[in-house]
BAKEGU-788907 format. One line per 3 residues: number of its first residue (from 1); their letters; for each residue z negated, y negated, x of C-alpha. Coordinates in nm, 4 decimals. Each point is the difference from the previous one (the first is absolute). Example, Ala and Ser with C-alpha at 12.3 -4.5 7.8 and 13.67 -1.06 7.14 Angstrom:
BEGIN
1> AS> -0.7800 0.4500 1.2300 | 0.0660 -0.3440 0.1370;
# end
This chain:
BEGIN
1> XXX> 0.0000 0.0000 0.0000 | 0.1088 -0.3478 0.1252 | -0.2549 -0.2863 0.0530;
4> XXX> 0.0706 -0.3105 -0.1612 | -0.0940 -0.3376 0.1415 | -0.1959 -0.2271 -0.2616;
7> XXX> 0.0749 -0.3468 0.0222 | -0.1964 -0.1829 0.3017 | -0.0417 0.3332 0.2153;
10> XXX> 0.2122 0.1223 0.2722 | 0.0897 0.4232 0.0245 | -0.2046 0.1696 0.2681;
13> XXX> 0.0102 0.3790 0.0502 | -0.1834 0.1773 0.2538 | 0.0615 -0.0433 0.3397;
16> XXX> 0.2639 0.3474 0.1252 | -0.1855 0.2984 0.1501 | -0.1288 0.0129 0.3682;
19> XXX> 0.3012 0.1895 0.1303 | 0.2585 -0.2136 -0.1730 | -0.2036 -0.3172 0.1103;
22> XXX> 0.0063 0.1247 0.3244 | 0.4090 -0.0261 -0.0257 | -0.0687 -0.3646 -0.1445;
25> XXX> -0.2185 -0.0780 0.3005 | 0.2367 0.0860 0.2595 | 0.3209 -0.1759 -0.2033;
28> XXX> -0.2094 -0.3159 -0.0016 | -0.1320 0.0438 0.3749 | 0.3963 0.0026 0.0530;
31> XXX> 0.0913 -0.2935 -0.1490 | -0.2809 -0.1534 0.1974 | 0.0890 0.1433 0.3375;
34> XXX> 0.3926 -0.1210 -0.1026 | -0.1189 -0.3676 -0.0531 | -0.1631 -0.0231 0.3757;
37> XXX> 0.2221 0.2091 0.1655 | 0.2658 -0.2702 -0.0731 | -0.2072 -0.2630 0.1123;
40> XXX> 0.0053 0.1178 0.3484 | 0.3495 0.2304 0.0459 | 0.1487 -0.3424 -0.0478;
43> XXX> -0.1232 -0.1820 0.2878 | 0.1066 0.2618 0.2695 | 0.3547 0.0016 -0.1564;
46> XXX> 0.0380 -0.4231 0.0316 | 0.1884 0.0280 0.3132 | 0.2371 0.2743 -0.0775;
49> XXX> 0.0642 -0.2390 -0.3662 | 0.0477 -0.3069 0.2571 | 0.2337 0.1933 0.1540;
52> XXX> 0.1751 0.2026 -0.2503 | 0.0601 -0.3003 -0.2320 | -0.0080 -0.2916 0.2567;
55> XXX> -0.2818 -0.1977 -0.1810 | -0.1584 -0.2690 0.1501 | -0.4218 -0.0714 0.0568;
58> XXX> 0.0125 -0.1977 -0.3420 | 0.1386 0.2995 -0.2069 | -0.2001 0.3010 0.1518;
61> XXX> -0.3056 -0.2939 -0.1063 | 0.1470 0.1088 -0.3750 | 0.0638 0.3943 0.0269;
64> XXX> -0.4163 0.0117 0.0591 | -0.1042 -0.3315 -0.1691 | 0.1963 0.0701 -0.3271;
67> XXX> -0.1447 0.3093 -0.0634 | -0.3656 -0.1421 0.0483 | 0.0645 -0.2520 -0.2065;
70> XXX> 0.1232 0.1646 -0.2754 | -0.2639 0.2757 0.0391 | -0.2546 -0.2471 -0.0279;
73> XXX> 0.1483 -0.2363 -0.2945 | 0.0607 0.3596 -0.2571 | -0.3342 0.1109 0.0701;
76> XXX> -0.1975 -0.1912 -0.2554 | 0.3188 0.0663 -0.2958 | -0.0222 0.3782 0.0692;
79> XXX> -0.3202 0.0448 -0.0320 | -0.0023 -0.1896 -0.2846 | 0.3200 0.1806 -0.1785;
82> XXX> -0.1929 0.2990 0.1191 | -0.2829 -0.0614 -0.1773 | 0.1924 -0.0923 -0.2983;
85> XXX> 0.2849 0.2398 -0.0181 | -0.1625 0.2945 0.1720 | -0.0899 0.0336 0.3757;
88> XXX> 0.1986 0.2927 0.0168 | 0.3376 -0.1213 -0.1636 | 0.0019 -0.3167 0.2232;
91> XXX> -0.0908 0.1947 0.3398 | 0.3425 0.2140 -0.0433 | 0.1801 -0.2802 -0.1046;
94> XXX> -0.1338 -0.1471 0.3313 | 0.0989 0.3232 0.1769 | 0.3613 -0.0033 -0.1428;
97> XXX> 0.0369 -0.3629 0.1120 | -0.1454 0.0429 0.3298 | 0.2506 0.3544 0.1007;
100> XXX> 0.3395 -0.2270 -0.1732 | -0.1113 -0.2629 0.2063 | -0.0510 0.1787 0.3306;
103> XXX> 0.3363 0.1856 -0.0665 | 0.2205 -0.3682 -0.0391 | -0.2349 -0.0802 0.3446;
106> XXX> 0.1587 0.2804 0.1671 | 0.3021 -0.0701 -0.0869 | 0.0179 -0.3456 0.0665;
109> XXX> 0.2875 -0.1884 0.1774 | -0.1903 -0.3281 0.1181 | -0.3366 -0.1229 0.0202;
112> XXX> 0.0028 -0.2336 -0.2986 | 0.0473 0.3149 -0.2138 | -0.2621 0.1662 0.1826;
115> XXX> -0.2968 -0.2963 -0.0480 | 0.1342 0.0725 -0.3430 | -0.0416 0.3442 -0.0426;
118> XXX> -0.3444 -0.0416 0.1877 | -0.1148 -0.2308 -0.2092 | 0.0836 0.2760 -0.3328;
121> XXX> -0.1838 0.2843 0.1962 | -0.2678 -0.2930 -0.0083 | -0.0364 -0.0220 -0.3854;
124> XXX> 0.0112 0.3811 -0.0252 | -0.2659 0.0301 0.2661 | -0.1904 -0.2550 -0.1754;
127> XXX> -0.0635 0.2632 -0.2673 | -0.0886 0.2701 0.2267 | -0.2100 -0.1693 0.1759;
130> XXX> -0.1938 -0.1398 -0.2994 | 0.0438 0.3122 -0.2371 | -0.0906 0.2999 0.1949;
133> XXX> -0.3528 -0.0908 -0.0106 | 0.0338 -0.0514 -0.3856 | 0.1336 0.2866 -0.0504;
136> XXX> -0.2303 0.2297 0.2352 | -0.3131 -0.1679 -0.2331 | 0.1592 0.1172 -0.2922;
139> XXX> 0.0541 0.3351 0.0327 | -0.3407 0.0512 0.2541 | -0.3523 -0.0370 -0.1528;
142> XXX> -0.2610 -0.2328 0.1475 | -0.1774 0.2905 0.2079 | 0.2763 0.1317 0.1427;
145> XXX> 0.2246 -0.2625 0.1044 | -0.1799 -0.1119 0.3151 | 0.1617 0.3028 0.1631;
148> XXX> 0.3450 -0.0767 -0.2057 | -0.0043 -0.3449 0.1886 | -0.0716 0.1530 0.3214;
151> XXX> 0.3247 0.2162 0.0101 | 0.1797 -0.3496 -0.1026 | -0.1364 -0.1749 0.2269;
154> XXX> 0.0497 0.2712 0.2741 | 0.3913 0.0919 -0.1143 | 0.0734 -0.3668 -0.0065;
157> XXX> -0.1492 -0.1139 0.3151 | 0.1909 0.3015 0.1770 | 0.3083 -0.1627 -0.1134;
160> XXX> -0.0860 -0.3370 0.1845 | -0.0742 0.1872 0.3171 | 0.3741 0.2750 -0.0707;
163> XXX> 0.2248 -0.3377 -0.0484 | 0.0352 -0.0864 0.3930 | 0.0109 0.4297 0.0885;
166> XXX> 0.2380 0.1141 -0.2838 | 0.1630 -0.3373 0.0748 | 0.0657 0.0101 0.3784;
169> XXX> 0.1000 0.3943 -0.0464 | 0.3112 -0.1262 -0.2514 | 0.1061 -0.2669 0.2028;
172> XXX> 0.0185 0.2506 0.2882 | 0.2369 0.2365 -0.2301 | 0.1494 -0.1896 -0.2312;
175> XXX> 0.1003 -0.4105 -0.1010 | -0.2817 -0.2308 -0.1654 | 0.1369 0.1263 -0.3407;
178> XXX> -0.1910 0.2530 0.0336 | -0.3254 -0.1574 -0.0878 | 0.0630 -0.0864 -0.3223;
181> XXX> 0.2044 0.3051 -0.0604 | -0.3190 0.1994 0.0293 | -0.1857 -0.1900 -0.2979;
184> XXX> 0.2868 0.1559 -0.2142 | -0.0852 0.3758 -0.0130 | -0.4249 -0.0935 -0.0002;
187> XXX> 0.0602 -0.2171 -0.2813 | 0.1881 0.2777 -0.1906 | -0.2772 0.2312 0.0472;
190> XXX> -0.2964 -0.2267 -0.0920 | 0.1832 -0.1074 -0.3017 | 0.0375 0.3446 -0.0888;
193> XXX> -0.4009 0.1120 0.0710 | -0.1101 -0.3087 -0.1686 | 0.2687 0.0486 -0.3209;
196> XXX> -0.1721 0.3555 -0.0292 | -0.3496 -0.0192 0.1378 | -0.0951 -0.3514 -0.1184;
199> XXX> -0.0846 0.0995 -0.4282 | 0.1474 -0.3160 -0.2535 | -0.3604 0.0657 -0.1415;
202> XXX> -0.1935 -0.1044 0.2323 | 0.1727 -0.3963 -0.0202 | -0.3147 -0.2500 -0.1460;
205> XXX> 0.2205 -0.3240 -0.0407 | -0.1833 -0.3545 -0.0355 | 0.1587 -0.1346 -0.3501;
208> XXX> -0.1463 -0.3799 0.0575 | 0.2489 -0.2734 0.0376 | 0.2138 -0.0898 0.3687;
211> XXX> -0.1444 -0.2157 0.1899 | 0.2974 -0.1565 0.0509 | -0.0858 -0.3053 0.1563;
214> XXX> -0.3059 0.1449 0.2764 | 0.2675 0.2546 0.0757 | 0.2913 -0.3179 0.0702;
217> XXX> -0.3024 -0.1741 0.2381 | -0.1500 0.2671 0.1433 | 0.3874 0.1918 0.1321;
220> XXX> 0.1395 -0.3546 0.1140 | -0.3246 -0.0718 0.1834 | 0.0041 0.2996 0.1959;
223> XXX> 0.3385 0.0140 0.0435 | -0.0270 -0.3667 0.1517 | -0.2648 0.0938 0.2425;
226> XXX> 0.1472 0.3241 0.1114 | 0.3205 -0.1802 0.0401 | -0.1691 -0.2563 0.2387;
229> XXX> -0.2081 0.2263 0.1993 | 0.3117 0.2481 0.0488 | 0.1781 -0.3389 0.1532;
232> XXX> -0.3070 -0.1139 0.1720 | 0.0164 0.3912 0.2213 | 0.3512 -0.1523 0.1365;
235> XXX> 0.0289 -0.1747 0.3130 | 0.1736 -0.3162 -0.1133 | -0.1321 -0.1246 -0.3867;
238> XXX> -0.0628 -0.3457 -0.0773 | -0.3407 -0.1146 -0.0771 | 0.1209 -0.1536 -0.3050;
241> XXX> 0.2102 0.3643 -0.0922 | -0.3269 0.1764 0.0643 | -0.2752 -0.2525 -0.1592;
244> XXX> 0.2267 -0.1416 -0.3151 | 0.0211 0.3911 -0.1320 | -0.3563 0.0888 0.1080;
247> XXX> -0.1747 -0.2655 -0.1368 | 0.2025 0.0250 -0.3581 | -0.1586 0.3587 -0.0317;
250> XXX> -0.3065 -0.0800 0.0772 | -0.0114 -0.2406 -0.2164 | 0.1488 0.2264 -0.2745;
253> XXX> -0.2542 0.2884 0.1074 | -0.2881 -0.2544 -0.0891 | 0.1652 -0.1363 -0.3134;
256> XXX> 0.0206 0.3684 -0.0702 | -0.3510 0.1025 -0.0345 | -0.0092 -0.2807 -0.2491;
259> XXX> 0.2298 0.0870 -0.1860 | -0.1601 0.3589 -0.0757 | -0.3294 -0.1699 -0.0495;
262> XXX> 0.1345 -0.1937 -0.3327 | 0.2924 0.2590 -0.0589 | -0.0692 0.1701 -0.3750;
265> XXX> 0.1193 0.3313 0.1718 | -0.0016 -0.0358 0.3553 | 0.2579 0.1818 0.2247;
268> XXX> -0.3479 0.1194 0.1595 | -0.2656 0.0469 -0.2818 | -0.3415 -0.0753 0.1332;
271> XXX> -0.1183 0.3049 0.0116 | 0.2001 0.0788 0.2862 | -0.1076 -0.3989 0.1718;
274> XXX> -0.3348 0.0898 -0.0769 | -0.0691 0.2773 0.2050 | -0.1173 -0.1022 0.3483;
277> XXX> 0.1019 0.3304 0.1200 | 0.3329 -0.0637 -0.0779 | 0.0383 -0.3637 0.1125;
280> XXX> -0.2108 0.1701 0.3337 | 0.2681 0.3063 0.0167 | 0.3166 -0.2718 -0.0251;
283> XXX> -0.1584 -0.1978 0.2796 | -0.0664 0.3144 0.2270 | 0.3768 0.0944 -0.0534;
286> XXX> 0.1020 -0.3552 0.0974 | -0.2274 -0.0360 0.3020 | 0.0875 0.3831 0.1248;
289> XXX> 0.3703 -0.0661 0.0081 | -0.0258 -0.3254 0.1098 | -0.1274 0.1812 0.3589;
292> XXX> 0.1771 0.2894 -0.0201 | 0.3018 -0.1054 -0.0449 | -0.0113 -0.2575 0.2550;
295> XXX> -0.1579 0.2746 0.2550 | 0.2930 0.2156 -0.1176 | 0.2650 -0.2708 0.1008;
298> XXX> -0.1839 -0.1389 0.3183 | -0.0461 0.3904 0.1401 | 0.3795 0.0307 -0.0921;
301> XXX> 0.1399 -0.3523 0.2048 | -0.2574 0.1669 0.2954 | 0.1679 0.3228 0.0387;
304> XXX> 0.3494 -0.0515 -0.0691 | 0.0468 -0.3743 0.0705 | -0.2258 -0.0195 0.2921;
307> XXX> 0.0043 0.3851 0.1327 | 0.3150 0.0998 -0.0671 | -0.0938 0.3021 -0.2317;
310> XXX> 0.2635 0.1165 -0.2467 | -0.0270 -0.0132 -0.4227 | -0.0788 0.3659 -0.0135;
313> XXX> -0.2680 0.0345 0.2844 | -0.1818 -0.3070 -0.1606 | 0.0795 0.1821 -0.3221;
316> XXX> -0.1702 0.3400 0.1698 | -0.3160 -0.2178 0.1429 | -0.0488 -0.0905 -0.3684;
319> XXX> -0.0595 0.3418 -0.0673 | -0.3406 -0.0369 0.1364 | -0.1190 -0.2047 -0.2452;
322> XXX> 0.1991 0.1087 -0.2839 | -0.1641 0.4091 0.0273 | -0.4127 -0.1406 -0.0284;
325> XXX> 0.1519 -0.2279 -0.2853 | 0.1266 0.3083 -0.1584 | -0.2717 0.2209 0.0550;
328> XXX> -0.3123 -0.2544 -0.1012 | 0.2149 -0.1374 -0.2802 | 0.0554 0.3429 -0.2045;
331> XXX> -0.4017 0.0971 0.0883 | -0.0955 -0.3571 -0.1199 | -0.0588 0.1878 -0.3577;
334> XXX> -0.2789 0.1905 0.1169 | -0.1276 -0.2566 0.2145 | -0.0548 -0.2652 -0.2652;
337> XXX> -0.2379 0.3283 -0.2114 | -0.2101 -0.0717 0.2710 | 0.0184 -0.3237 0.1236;
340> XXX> 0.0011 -0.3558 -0.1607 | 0.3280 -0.1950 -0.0145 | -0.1912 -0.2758 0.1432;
343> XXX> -0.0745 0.1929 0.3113 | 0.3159 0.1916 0.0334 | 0.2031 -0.3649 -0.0093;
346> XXX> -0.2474 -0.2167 0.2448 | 0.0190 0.3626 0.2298 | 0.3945 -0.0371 0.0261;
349> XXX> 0.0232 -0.3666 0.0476 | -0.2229 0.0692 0.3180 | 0.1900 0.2497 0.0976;
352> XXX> 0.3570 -0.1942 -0.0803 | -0.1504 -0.2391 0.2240 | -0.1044 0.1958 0.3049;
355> XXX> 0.3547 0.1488 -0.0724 | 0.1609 -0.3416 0.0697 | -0.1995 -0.0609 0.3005;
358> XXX> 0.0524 0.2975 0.1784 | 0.3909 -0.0665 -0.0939 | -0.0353 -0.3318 0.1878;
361> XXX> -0.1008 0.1799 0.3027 | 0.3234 0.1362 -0.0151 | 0.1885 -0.3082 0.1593;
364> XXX> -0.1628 0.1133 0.3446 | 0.1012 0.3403 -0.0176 | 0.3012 0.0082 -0.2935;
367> XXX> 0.0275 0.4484 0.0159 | -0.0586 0.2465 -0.2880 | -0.3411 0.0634 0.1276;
370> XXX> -0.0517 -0.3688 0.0453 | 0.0408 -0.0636 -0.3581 | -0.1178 0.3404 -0.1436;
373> XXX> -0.3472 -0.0733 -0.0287 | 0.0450 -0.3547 -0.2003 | 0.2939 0.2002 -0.2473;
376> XXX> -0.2652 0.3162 -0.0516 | -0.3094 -0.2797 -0.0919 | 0.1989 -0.2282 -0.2150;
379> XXX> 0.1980 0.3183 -0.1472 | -0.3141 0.1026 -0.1165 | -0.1319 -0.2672 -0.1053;
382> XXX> 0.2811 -0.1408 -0.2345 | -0.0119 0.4238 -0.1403 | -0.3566 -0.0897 -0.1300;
385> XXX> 0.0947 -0.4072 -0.1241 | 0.3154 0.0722 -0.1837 | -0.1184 0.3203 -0.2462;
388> XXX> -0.3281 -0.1488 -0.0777 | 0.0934 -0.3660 -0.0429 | 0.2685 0.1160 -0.2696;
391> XXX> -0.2125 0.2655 -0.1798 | -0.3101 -0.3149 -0.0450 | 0.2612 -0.2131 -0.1256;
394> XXX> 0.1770 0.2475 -0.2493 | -0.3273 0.1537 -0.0654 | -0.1022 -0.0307 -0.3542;
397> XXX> 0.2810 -0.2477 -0.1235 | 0.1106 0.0616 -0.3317 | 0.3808 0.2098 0.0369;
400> XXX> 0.1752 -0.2882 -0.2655 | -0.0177 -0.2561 0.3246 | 0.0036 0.2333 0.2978;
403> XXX> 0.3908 -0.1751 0.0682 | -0.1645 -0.3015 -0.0099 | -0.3315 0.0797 0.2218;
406> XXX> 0.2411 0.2296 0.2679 | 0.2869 -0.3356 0.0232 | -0.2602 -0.2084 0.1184;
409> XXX> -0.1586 0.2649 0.2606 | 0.3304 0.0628 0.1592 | 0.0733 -0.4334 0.0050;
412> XXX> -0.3196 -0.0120 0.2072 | 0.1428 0.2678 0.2102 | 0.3719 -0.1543 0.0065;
415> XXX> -0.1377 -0.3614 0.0793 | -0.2119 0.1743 0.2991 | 0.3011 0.1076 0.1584;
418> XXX> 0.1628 -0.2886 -0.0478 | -0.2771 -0.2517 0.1528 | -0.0820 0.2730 0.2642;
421> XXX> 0.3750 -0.0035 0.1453 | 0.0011 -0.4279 -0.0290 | -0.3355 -0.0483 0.0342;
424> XXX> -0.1262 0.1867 0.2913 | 0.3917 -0.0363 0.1535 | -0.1000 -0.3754 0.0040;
427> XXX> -0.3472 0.0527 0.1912 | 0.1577 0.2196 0.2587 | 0.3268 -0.1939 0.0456;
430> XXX> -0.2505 -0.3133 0.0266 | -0.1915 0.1228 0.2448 | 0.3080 0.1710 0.1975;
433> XXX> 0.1647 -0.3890 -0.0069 | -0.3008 -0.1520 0.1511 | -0.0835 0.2764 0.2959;
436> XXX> 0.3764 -0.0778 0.0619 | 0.0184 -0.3947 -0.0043 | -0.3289 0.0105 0.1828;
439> XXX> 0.1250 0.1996 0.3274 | 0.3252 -0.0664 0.0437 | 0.1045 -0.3007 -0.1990;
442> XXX> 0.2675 0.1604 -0.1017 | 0.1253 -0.1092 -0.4037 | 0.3421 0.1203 0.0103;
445> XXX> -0.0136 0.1403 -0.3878 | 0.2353 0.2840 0.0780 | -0.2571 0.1393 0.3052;
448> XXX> -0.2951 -0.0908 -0.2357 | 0.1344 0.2473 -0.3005 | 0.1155 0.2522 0.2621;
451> XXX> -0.3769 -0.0155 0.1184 | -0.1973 -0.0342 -0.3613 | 0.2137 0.3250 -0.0810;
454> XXX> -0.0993 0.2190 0.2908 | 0.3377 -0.0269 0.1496 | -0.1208 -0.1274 0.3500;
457> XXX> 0.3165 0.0332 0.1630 | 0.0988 -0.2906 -0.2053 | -0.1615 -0.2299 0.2530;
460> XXX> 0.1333 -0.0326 0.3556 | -0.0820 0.2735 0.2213 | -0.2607 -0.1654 0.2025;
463> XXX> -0.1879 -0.0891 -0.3167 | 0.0332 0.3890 -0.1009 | -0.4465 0.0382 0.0651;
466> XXX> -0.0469 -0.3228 -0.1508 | 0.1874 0.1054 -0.3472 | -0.1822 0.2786 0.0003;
469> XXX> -0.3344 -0.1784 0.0451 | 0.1375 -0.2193 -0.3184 | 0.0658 0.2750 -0.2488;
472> XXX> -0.3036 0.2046 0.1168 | -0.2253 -0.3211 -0.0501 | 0.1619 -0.0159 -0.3837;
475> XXX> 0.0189 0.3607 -0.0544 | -0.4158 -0.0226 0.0628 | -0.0296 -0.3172 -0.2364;
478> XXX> 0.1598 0.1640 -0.2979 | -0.1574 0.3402 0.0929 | -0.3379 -0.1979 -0.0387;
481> XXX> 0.0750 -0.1710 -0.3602 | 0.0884 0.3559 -0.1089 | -0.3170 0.1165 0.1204;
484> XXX> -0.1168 -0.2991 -0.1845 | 0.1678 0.0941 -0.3170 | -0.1350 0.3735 -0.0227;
487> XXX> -0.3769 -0.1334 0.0939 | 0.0311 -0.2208 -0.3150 | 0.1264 0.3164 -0.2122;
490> XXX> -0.3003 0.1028 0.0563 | -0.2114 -0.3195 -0.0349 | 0.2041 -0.0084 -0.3722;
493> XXX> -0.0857 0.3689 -0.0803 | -0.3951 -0.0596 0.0644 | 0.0148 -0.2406 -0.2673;
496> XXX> 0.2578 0.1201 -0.2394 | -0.0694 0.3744 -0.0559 | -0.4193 -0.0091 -0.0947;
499> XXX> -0.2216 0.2520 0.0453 | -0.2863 0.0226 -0.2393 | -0.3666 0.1578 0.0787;
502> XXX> 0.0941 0.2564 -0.2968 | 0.2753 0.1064 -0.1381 | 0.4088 0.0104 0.0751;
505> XXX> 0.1007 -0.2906 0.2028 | 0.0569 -0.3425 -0.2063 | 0.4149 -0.0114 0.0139;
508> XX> 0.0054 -0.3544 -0.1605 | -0.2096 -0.2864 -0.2075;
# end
C-alpha cells in the first residue's frame, strides 16, 4: 500500500538496509573523491595545456580560477534546490552536468572553451560538493553516521592526495585529455550506484518559500571575494583589481547576515545560525584550509620550483600524508564513542601545527625523509579535524535543511583555500621581496618573481645562494601563519564544541 503525503508534510521512508547503504556510502564517497581529485589533477597538467593549446599566463589564470569560482557561487543554490527538490535528484543532476562538462573539456580546441567547460564542471561540482553530505544524513541515522562521515572524509581526501600521482602517470602515457577523460567512466558508475542504492524514500524536502534574495547576496558575495583572492595569488594584479572585488563581498557577506536576521524565511533558518557548534565547525573548516592549503602550495613551489623535483615525485611525497589521513579519518567513528569532539578537534589543530613546522624544516634539507615527518603529523592531524568537525556540524540538524547547513560548511572550506593560496602566498612572497631588496638591491621584477616562486635560477648566477636565502626566508614566514592558522583551530574548537560536567557534550545554544 502506497503512502500518501497530507498537505504540509514531506514523504520519508526508512532509510535502505545496511548492505544496500553500504553501496550508497561508497557511491557518495565517489562523488566526493571525484570533486577533489579534479582540484589537484589539474594543476600538474597546466603546462602540458600551455603547451598543447598555446595559452598564455592570463588564460591558464581561467582554466583553475573559473572552476573555483563557479564551484563556489552554485554552492549556496544547490543546496538550496536540494533541500527543496530532493538532495538526491539535484546531486545526479550535478553529476550529469559535471561528466558532460568534463567530456566538452576534453575535447576542447582552445582555452576560451576550456575556462568554459571548467567553469560547467564548476556548477556540477557545486552540487557534489554540497549534496553528498545531504544525502549521506539522509539515508544514515544519527548514531551511526560518525563512521559514514569518516569513509567520506577518508575517500575524498585520498582523491586530493591521487590528483598529482594519477595525474603525472597520464601525462607520462598519454596527452592532458586524459584528465578529464577519466571523470567520464567514474561519473557513469556513481550515477549508476547512487540511481540504485540511494531509495526516492528517503528524500525529506523543505516546502518553505526561496529565499530568493539571501541566495542573490550571499552567491555574488562569495563569488566576488573568491574572484579577488584567486587574482590576488597572481604575480601581477592591481591593487584596485584585487581590493574593488574584495571589499564588494565583504561588504555583501555582512549585509548578508542581515538580511537572514529580518528575512521571513531565511536562506539559513536560525536554527542552523544558532548553534555555536556549527558557526565553531564553519570557522574550523575556514581556518584549517586556510593553512593547509597554503602549506600544500608553499611545500609544492619548494620541491619543484626550488629543487627541481618532478609533478609525480611531489605527487608520491604526498603520499605520506595522504595514508595517516586515510587511516585516522575512517577510525575517527570509533574515536569520537570515546572521546569528546572538543578534544579530538583542539588534539588535531596541535598536531596540524607541529605538522607545518616540521614541514618548514624542510627548506634546509628539501628530501622525502626531510619532509616525511611534517606530511605524517599534519596527515594525521587533518584525519582527526575533517570527520569530526563535519559530523558536530551535521549532527542533529533537522534532514529538511541539511542542503542548506552542508552549502555553508563546504563555503567555509572553499573560501579557506582560496585565502590560504592568496593569503599566505602574500606573506611569503612579502617576506621573499624584502630578504631580496635587503641583500642585494636587486628590484628587477622579472628576477624578483623568478625568486618569490622558488625558481632561483631566475636571478643571475652569482646571486644563485642569495635567492635561495629569499624564498627560504618566505617559505618560513608563510609556514609560520599556517602554523598560526591550525593553533587557532584549536583555540576556536575549545570554545565552540562545550563540554558539560554531565551529560553528552553541548553541540550548540
Amino acid at each position: 500500500m502506497r503512502a500518501v503525503d497530507t498537505p504540509g508534510q514531506t514523504r520519508r521512508n526508512h532509510p535502505p538496509a545496511p548492505p544496500r547503504r553500504r553501496l550508497a556510502l561508497m557511491s557518495l564517497c565517489l562523488a566526493g573523491f571525484l570533486i577533489q581529485l579534479d582540484v589537484t589533477i589539474v594543476n600538474v597538467a597546466l603546462p602540458a595545456i600551455q603547451h598543447g593549446l598555446g595559452a598564455g599566463p592570463n588564460a591558464l589564470q581561467w582554466v583553475i580560477g573559473g572552476y573555483a569560482l563557479s564551484l563556489t557561487v552554485f554552492i549556496p543554490l544547490t543546496g538550496a534546490l536540494g533541500d527543496r527538490y530532493g538532495h538526491r535528484a539535484i546531486l545526479l543532476a550535478g553529476l550529469i552536468v559535471f561528466g558532460a562538462a568534463s567530456t566538452v573539456a576534453a575535447l576542447s580546441p582552445t582555452t576560451s572553451a576550456l575556462s568554459v567547460a571548467r567553469i560547467g564542471q564548476g556548477v556540477g561540482g557545486a552540487a557534489m560538493l554540497s549534496l553528498t553530505l545531504a544525502v549521506l544524513t539522509d539515508i544514515y541515522p544519527s548514531e551511526h553516521r560518525g563512521h559514514a562521515i569518516g569513509w567520506w572524509a577518508a575517500i575524498g581526501g585520498a582523491g586530493f592526495g591521487a590528483g598529482p600521482i594519477v595525474g603525472g602517470l597520464l601525462l607520462a602515457v598519454t596527452g592532458w585529455s586524459a584528465i578529464f577523460w577519466i571523470n567520464v567512466p567514474l561519473v557513469c558508475l556513481t550515477v549508476v550506484l547512487i540511481a540504485r542504492t540511494v531509495p526516492r524514500g528517503s528524500i525529506v524536502t523543505d516546502r518553505r518559500p526561496l529565499d530568493l534574495l539571501g541566495l542573490a547576496i550571499v552567491s555574488m558575495s562569495l563569488g566576488l571575494v573568491t574572484f579577488a583572492l584567486n587574482t590576488a595569488a597572481g604575480q601581477n594584479a592591481g591593487l584596485l583589481r584585487i581590493g574593488a572585488p574584495l571589499v564588494a563581498g565583504l561588504v555583501g557577506l555582512i549585509g548578508f547576515v542581515f538580511q537572514q536576521r529580518i528575512a521571513r524565511e531565511p536562506l539559513l533558518p536560525r536554527r542552523i545560525r544558532a548553534r555555536r557548534a556549527f558557526v565553531g565547525a564553519c570557522a574550523v573548516y575556514l581556518l584549517g584550509y586556510t593553512g593547509f592549503s597554503g602549506a600544500l602550495y608553499y611545500v609544492t613551489l619548494l620541491f619543484q620550483n626550488a629543487d627541481g623535483w618532478s609533478a609525480l615525485r611531489t605527487g608520491l611525497s604526498w603520499l605520506l600524508m595522504n595514508i595517516p589521513f586515510l587511516v585516522v579519518a575512517q577510525a575517527s567513528g570509533w574515536i569520537q564513542r570515546f572521546v569528546a569532539t572538543r578534544w579530538i578537534v583542539v588534539s588535531a589543530g596541535l598536531l596540524a601545527a607541529s605538522g607545518f613546522a616540521l614541514l618548514a624544516a624542510a627548506a634546509n634539507n628539501a628530501t622525502f625523509l626531510g619532509a616525511a615527518a611534517g606530511y605524517l603529523t599534519a596527515g594525521a592531524g587533518f584525519g582527526l579535524l575533517v570527520p569530526a568537525v563535519t559530523h558536530v556540524a551535521m549532527r542533529d540538524l533537522p534532514r529538511e535543511i541539511a542542503g542548506a547547513a552542508s552549502s555553508v560548511l563546504n563555503s567555509s572550506r572553499q573560501l579557506g583555500t582560496a585565502v590560504g593560496l592568496a593569503v599566505i602566498g602574500v606573506i611569503g612572497a612579502t617576506a621573499t621581496r624584502s630578504h631580496w631588496r635587503a641583500h642585494t638591491g636587486d628590484r628587477r621584477p622579472d628576477t624578483i618573481s623568478g625568486v618569490v616562486s622558488g625558481r632561483t635560477t631566475a636571478a643571475p648566477a652569482p646571486l644563485h645562494e642569495s635567492a635561495a636565502q629569499a624564498f627560504a626566508a618566505g617559505y618560513h614566514a608563510a609556514l609560520v601563519a599556517c602554523c598560526a592558522c591550525a593553533l587557532t583551530v584549536s583555540a576556536v574548537a575549545w570554545w565552540a564544541f562545550r563540554i558539560p560536567r554531565r551529560g553528552p557534550e553541548v553541540l550548540g545554544e
